[in-house]
C-alpha positions in Angstrom: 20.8 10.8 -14.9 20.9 12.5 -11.7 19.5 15.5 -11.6 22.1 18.9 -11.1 22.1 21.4 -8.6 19.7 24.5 -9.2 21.4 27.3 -10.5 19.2 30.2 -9.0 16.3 31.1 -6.8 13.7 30.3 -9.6 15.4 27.0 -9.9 14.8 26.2 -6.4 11.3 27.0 -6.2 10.5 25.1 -9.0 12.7 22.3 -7.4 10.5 22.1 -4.0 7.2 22.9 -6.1 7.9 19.8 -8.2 8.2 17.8 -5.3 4.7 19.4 -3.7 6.7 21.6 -1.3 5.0 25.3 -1.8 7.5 27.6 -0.8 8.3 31.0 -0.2 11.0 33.0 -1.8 12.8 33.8 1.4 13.3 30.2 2.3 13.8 29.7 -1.6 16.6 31.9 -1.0 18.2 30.7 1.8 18.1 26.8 0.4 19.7 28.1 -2.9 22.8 29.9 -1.1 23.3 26.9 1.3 23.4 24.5 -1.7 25.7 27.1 -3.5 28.2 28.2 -0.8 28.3 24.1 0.4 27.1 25.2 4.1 25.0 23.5 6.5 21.3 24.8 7.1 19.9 25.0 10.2 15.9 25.3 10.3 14.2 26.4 13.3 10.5 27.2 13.8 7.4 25.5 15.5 6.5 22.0 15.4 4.3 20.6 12.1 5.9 24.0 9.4 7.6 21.5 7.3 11.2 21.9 8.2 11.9 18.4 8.1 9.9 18.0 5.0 12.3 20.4 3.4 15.4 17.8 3.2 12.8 14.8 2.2 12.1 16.9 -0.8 15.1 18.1 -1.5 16.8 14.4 -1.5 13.6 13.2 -3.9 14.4 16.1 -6.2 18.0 15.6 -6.8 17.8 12.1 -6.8 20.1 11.6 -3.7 20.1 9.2 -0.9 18.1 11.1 2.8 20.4 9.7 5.9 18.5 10.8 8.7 19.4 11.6 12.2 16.6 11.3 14.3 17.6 13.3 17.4 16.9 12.2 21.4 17.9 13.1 24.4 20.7 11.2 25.5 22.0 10.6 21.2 25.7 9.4 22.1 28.6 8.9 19.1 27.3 5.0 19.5 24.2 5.7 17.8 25.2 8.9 15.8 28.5 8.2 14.8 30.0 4.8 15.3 30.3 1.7 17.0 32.2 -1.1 17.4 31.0 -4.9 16.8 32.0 -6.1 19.9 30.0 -9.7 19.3 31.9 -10.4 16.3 35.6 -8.8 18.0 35.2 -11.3 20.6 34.6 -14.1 18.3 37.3 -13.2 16.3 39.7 -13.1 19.7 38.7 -16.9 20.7 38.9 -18.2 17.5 42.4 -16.8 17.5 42.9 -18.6 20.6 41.5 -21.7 20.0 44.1 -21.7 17.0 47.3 -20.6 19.0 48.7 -19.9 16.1 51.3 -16.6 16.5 50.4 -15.2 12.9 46.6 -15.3 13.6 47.3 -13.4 16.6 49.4 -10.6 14.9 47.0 -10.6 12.7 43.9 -10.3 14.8 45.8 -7.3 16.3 45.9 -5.2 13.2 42.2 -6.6 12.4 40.2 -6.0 15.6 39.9 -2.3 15.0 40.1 -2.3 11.2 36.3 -1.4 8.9 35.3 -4.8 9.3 34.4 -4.4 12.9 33.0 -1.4 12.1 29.2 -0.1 12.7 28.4 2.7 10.7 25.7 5.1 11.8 24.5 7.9 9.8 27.1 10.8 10.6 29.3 8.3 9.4 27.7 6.8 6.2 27.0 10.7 4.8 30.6 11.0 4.7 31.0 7.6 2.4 31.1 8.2 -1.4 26.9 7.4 -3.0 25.9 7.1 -6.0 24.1 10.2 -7.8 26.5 12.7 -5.6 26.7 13.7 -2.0 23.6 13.0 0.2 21.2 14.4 1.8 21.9 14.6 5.6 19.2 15.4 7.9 20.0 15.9 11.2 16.4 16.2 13.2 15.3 17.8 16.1 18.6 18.9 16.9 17.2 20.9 20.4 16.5 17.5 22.1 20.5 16.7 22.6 22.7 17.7 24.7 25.5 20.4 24.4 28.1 17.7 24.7 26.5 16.1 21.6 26.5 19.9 19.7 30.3 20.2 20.5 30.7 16.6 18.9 28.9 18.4 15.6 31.2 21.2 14.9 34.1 18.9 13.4 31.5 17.3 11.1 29.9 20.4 10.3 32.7 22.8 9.7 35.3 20.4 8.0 32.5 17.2 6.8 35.2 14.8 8.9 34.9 12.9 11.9 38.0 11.2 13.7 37.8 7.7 15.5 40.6 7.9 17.9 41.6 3.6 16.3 41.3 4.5 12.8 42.3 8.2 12.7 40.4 10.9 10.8 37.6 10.2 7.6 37.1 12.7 5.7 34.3 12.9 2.9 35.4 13.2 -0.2 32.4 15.6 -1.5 30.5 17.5 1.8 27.1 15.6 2.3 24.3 18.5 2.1 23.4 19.9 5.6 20.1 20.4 6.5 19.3 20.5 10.5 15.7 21.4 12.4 15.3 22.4 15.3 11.9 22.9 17.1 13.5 25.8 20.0 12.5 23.7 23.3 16.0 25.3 24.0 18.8 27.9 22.3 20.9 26.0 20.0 24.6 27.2 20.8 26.0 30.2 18.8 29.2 28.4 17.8 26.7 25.3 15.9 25.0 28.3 14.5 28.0 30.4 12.9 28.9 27.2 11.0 25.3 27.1 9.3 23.2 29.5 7.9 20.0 30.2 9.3 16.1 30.3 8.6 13.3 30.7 10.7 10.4 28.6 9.2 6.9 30.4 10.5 3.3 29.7 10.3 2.3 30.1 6.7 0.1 33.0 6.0 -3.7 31.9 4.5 -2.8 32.1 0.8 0.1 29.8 1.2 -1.8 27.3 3.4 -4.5 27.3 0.8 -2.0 26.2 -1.6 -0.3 23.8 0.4 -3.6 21.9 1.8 -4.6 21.9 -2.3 -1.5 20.5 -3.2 -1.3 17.7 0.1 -5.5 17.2 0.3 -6.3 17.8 -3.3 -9.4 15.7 -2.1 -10.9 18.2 -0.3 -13.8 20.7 -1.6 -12.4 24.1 -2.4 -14.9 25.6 0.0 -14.1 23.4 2.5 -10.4 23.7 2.5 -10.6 27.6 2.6 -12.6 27.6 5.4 -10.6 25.4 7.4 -7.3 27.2 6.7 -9.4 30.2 8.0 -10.5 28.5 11.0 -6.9 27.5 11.6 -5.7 30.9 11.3 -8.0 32.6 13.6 -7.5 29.6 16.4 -3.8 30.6 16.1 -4.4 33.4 17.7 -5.9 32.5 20.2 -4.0 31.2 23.5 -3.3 28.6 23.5 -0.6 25.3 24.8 0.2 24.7 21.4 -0.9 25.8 18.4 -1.5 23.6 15.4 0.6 23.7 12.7 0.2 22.6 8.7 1.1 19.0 9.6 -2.0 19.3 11.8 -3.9 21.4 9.1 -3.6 18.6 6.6 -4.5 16.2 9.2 -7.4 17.8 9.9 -9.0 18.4 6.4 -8.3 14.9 5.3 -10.3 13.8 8.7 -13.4 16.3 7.6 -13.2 15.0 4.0 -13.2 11.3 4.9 -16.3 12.4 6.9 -17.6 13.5 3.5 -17.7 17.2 4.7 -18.1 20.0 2.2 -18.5 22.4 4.7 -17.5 23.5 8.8 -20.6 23.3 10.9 -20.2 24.3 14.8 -21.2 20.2 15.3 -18.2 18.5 13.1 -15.9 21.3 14.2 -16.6 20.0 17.8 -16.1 16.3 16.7 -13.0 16.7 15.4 -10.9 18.9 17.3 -9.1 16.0 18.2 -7.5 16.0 15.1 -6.6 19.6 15.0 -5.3 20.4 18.5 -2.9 17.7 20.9 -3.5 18.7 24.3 -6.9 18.1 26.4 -6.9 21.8 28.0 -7.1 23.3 24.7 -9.6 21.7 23.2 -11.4 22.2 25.9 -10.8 25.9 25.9 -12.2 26.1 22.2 -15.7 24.4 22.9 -18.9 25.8 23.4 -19.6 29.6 21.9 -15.8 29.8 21.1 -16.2 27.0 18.4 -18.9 29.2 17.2 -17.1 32.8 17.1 -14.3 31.3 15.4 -16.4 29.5 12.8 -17.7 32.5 12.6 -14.3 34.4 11.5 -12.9 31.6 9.2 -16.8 31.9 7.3 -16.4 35.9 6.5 -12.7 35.5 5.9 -13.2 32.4 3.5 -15.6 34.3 1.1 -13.2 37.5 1.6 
């Protein structure tokens, strides 16, 4: 039986908590009222928060299908939308020919550009009827497109349709569910965002990181794992090129408990910064006495 719709804020909550997502009530909120008032959600915030995360949970606890858009610069209706299958069109078209037969040929006409020539890509597929109830549709990363591909969005986001100018309009029976991320490498147009509504997904604060790293690395010593969400919180502070986020939080204390850490020393926190920070300039920038001084912090605030 597939499970139903939450009802209320609780409901959703419990939803993501089932599914290992810790949550706060805000976002809670938001998720409940787009799954309410049928609307698309658009998730912005820094890289490695979980916005993505967000739809893979939601489709595991509703027991719905996750089409996913993975979003690049240069995403045409080809590999969003549609395409044709031109291979087996021009097979079709000589095989007519080598019949010469005038019924094959009216019928290859009406054929050609009929659903069995048809590629569907995901825009396309969350509009078809699934089993267990409308899908899941994540459309990720939206910010690396192109305004030309936004424009293309609005029709599927504000009516769930999409027309192909051979076949006409489809429509979806039942809206898929909405969810889009962005990361902000640029300002999503305001006409995408009026169709949607809209959440900011932040840094966690240190309680809710502690509860996410127990329930993602449940593996790692409870001393351990507070001091490295204190040590994450502190370096966030800090300036830096980019600053690590859960995803990069979770890495990082399943690399110090396969180490068989139970603690941070100055030495391992050294080793594995790798795994913690992306970019050469700041690691480098967090060496030395400033590995120290931040161990420092994330000590006293981890037995606060």
């Amino acid at each position: 039986m597939t499970p139903s719709l939450p009802t209320s804020i609780d409901e959703t909550l419990t939803l993501l908590q089932s599914q290992g997502y810790v949550a706060d009530r805000a976002l809670a909120t938001v998720l409940f009222l787009a799954l309410r008032m049928k609307r698309p959600l658009l998730l912005e915030g820094e890289a490695g928060t979980g916005k993505t995360e967000i739809a893979k949970v939601l489709a595991a606890g509703l027991g719905r299908r996750l089409i996913r858009l993975q979003c690049y610069e240069g995403l045409d209706l080809a590999s969003a939308v549609y395409e044709w299958n031109y291979a087996g069109q021009m097979m079709a078209i000589r095989l007519a020919e080598a019949s010469g037969g005038a019924s094959d040929r009216e019928r290859l006409e009406s054929d050609l550009f009929s659903e069995r020539y048809l590629v569907k890509r995901p825009l396309l597929q969350a509009l078809e009827p699934q089993e267990g109830g409308a899908p899941i549709l994540l459309i990720d990363e939206l910010d690396r497109t192109d305004e030309a591909f936004e424009a293309f969005l609005l029709e599927v986001l504000a009516d769930a349709q999409v027309t192909i100018p051979e076949l006409g309009t489809i429509r979806a029976a039942e809206p898929p569910i909405v969810i889009l991320t962005s990361n902000r490498t640029r300002e999503i147009h305001d006409a995408l965002k009026r169709r949607c509504l809209y959440h900011w997904v932040g840094y966690p604060d240190a309680p809710r990181e502690l509860a996410i790293l127990k329930a993602k690395a449940p593996a790692a010593p409870a001393k351990l794992a507070r001091q490295v969400v204190a040590f994450v919180q502190a370096i966030r502070k800090e300036e830096l090129f980019k600053a690590p986020g859960v995803a990069e939080t979770l890495d990082w204390a399943s690399a110090l408990v396969e180490l068989d850490a139970v603690a941070l020393d100055p030495a391992i926190v050294s080793d594995t910064l790798g795994a913690l920070l992306k970019y050469q300039d700041d690691i480098q920038a967090m060496q030395g006495s400033k590995v120290g001084e931040l161990l420092d912090q994330a000590r006293l605030a981890a037995r606060g």
